[in-house]
Residue frames relative to the residue before (quaternion, step in Angstrom):
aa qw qx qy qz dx dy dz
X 1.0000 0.0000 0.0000 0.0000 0.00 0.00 0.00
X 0.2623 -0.7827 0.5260 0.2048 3.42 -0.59 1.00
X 0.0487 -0.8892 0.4418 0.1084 3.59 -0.54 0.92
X 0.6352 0.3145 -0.3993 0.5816 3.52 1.00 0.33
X 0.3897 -0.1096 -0.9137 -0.0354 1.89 -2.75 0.93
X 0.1923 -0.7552 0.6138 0.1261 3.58 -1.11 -0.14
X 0.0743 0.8947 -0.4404 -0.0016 3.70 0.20 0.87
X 0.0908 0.8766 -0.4725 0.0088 3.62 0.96 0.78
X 0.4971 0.5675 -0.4902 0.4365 3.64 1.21 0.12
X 0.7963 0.3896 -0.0563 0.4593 3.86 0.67 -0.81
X 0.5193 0.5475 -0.4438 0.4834 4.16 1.53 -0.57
X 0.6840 0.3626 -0.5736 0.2676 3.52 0.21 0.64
X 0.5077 0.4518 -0.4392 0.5876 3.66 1.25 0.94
X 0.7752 0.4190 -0.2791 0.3814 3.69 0.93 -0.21
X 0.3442 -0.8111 0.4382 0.1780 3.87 -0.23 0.50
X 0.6608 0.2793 -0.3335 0.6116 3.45 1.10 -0.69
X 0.8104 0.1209 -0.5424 0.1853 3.63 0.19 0.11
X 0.2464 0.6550 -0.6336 0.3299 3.88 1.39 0.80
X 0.7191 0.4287 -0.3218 0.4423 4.03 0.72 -0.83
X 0.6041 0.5057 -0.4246 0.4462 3.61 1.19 -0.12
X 0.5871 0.6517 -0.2375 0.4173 3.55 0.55 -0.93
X 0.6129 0.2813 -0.2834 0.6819 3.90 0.80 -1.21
X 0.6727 0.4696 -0.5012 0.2752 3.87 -0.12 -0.55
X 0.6277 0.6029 -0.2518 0.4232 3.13 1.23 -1.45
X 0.4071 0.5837 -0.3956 0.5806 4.52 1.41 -1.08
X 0.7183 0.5500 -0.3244 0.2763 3.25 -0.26 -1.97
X 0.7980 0.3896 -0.1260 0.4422 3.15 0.26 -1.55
X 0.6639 0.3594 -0.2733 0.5961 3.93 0.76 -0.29
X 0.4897 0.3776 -0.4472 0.6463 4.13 1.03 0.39
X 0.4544 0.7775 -0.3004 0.3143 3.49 0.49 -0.55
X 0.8271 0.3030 -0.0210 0.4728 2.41 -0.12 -2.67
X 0.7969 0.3967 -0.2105 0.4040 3.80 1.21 -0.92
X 0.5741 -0.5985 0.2798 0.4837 3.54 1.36 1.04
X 0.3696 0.7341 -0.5053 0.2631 3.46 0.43 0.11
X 0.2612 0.7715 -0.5742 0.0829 3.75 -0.38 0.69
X 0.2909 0.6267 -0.7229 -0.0081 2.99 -1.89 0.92
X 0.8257 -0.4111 0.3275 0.2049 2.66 -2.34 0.50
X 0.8660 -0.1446 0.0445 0.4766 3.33 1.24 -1.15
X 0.3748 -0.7712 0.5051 0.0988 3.44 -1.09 1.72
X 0.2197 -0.7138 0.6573 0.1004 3.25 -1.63 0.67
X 0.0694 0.7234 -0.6625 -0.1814 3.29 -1.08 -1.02
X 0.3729 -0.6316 0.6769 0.0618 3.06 -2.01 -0.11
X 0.2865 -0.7745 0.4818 0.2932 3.60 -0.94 0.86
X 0.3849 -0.6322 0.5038 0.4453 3.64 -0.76 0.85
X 0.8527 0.1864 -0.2145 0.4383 3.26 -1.94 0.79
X 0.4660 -0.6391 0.4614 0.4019 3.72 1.24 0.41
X 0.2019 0.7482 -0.6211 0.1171 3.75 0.84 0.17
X 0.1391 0.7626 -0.6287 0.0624 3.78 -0.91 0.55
X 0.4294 0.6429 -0.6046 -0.1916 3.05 -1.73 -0.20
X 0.6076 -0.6407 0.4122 0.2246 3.12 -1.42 1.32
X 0.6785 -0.2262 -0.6989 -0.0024 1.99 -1.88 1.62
X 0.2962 0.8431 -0.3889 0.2240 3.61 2.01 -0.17
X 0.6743 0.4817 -0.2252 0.5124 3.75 0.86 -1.34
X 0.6284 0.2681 -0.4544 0.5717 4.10 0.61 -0.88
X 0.5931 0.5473 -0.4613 0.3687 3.96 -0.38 -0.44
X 0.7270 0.2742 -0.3580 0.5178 3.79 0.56 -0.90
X 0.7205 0.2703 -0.4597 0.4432 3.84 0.17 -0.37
X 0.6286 0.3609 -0.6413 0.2517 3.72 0.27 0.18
X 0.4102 0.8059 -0.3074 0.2963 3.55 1.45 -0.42
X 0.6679 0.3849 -0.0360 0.6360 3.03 1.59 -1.64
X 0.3830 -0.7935 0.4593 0.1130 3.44 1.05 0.66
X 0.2186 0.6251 -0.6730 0.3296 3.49 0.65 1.78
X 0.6532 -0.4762 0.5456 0.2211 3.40 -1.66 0.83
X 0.8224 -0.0828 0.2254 0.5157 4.08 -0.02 -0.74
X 0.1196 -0.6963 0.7074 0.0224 3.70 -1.02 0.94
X 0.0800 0.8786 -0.4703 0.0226 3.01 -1.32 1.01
X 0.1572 0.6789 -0.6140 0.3706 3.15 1.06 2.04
X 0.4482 0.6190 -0.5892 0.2622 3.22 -0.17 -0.19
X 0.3760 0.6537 -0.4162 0.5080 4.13 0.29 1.09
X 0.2801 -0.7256 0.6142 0.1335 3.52 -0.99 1.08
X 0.5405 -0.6953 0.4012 0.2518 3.61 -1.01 1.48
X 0.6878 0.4381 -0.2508 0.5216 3.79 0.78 -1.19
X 0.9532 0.0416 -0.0737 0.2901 3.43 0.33 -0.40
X 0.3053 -0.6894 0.5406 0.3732 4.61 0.09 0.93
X 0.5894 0.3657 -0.7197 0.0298 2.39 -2.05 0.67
X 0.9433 -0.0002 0.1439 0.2992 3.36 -1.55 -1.64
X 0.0445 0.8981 -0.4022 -0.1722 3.72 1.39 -0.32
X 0.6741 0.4755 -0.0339 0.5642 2.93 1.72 -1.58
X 0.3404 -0.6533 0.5421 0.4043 3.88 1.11 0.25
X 0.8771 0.2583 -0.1244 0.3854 3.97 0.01 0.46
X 0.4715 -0.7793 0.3845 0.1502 3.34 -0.96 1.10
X 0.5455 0.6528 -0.3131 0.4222 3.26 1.90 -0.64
X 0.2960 -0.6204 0.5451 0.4799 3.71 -1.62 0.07
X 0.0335 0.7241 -0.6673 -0.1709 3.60 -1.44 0.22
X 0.7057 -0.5986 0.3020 0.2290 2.97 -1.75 0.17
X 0.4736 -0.7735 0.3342 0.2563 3.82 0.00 0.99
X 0.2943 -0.7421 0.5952 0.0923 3.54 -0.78 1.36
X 0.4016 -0.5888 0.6613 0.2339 3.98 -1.26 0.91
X 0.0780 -0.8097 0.5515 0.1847 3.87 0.12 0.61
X 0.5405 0.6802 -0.2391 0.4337 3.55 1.34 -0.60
X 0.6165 0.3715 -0.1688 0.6734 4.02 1.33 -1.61
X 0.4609 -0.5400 0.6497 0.2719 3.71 0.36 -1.34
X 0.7256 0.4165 -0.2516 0.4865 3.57 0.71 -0.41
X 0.5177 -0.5252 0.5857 0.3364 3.60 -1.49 0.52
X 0.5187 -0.4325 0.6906 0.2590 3.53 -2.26 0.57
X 0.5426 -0.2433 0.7785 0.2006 2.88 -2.08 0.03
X 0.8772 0.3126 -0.2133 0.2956 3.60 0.17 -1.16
X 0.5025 -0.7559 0.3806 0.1766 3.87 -1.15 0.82
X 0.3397 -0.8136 0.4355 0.1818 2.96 -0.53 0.00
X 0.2240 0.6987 -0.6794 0.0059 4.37 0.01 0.51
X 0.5394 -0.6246 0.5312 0.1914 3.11 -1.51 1.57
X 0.4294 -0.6046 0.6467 0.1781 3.71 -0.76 0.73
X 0.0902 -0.8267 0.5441 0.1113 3.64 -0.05 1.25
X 0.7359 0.1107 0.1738 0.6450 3.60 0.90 -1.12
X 0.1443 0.7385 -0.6571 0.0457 3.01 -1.80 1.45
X 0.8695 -0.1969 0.1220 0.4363 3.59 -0.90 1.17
X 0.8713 0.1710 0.0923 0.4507 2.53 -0.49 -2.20
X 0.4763 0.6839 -0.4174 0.3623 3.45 0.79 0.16
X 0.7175 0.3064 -0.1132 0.6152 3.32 1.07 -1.33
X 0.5793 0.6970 -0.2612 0.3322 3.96 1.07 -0.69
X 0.8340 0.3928 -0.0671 0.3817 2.74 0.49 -2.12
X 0.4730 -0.6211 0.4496 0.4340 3.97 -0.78 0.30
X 0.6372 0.4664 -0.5135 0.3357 3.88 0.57 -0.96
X 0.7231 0.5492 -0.1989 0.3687 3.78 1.25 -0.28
X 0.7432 -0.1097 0.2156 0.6238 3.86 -0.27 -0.75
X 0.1706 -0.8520 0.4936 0.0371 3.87 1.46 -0.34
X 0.3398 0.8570 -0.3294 0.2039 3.49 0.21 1.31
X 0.2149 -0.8333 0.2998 0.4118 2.35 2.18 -0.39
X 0.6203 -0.5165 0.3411 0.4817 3.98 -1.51 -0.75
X 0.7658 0.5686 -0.2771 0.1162 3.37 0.95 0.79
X 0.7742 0.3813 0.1217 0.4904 3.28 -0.53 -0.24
X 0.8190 0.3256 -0.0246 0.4718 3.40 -0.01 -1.86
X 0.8091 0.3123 -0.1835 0.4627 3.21 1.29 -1.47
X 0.4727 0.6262 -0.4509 0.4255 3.69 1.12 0.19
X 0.5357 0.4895 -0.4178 0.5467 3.66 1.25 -0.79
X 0.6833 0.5295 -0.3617 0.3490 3.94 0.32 -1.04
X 0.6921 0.5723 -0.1043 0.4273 3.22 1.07 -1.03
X 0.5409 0.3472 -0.2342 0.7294 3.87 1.49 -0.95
X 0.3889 0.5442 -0.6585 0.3450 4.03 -0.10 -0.53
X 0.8337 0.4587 -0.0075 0.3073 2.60 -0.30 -2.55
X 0.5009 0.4014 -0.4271 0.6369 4.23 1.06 -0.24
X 0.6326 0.5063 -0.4728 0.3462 3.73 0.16 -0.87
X 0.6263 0.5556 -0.3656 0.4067 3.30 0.52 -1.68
X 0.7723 0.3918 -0.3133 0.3897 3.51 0.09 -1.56
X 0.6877 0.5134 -0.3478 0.3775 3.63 0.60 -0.96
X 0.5648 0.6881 -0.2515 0.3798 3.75 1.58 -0.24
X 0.7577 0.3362 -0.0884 0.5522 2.98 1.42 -1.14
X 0.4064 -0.6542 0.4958 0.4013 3.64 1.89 0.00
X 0.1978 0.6545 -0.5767 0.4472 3.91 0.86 1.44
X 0.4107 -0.6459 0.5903 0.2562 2.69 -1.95 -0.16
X 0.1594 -0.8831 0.4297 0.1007 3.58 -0.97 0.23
X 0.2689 -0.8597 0.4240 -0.0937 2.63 0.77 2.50
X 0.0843 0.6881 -0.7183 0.0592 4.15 -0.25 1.56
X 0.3400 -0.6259 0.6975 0.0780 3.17 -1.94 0.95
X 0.1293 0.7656 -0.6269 0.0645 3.60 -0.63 1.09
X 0.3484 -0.6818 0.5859 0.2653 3.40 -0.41 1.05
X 0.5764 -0.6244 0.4896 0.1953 3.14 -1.93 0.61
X 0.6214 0.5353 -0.3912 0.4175 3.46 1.35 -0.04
X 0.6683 0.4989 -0.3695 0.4099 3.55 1.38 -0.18
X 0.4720 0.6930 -0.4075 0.3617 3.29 0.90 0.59
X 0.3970 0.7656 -0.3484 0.3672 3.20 1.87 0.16
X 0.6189 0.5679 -0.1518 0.5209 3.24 1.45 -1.61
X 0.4629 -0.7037 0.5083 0.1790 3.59 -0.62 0.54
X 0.4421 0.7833 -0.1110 0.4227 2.82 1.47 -1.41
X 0.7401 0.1877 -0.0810 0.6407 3.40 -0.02 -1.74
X 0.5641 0.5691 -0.4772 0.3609 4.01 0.32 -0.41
X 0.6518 0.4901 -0.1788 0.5505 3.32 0.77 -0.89
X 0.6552 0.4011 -0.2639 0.5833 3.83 1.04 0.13
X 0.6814 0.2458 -0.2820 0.6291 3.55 0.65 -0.22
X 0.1938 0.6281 -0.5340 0.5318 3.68 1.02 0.44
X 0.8684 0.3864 -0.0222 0.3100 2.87 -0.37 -2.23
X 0.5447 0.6687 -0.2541 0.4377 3.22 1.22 -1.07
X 0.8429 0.2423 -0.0713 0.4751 3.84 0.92 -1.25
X 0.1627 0.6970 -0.5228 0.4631 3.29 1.37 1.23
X 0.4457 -0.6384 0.5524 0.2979 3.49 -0.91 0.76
X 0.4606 -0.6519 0.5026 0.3320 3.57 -1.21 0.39
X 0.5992 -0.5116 0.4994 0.3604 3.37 -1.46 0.59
């Protein structure tokens, strides 16, 4: 299996390589016993554009995408906490593919070029708001935490906190 070029900065305008890329997962989940029923993904850097990006992952025959989420700032991008199914406004026709709104990510609420809250306090309230909301309305509360911030104790000790069950 040939696995490079790789262009993951740009496959969310390309289709054959959005259908390389899951083939390429597949096969390395594969090779390391890894099995499930159903695959998602995410666009790095939220890179999108509508309706090109749903077409290539339903193309690539993923189960549920879940960029949809605004980089500078958590919450509701999608007005809603629920997954639904994804309409081709362009063909007229529904996807195969789902949609779960990306409610909250790290560096969104964390980072200063963004909502700039840092790992305290301030941002744990931002962060439990936004579980409340969803947990009000019987939603989900879809958080993106990269794996490289797990370096920081700090933030570890917030997403700790973060996956505590609500009162």
């Amino acid at each position: 299996m040939s696995l490079y070029p790789l262009n993951i900065y740009s496959c969310h305008r390309d289709q054959a390589q959005t259908v390389k890329e899951f083939e390429i997962l597949k096969y390395f989940c594969e090779k390391e016993g890894i099995q499930q029923t159903t695959w998602g993904g995410r666009q790095h850097v939220l890179r999108w554009e509508t309706p090109t990006t749903f077409r290539n992952l339903d193309a690539a025959d993923l189960d549920y995408d879940t960029s949809l989420s605004f980089a500078d700032h958590a919450g509701f991008r999608c007005g809603t906490c629920y997954e639904y199914t994804v309409y081709d406004v362009v063909k007229r026709q529904q996807l195969k593919l789902r949609e779960r709104p990306l409610i909250a990510m790290e560096c969104s609420v964390i980072d200063e070029r963004y909502m700039g809250l840092g790992t305290g306090e301030a941002a744990f309230e931002v962060f439990q708001q936004l579980k409340t909301t969803c947990q009000k309305f019987n939603g989900d509360f879809t958080l993106l935490w990269h794996n490289n911030r797990f370096v920081n104790p700090v933030e570890q000790e917030l997403y700790r906190a973060l996956l505590l069950p609500l009162n």
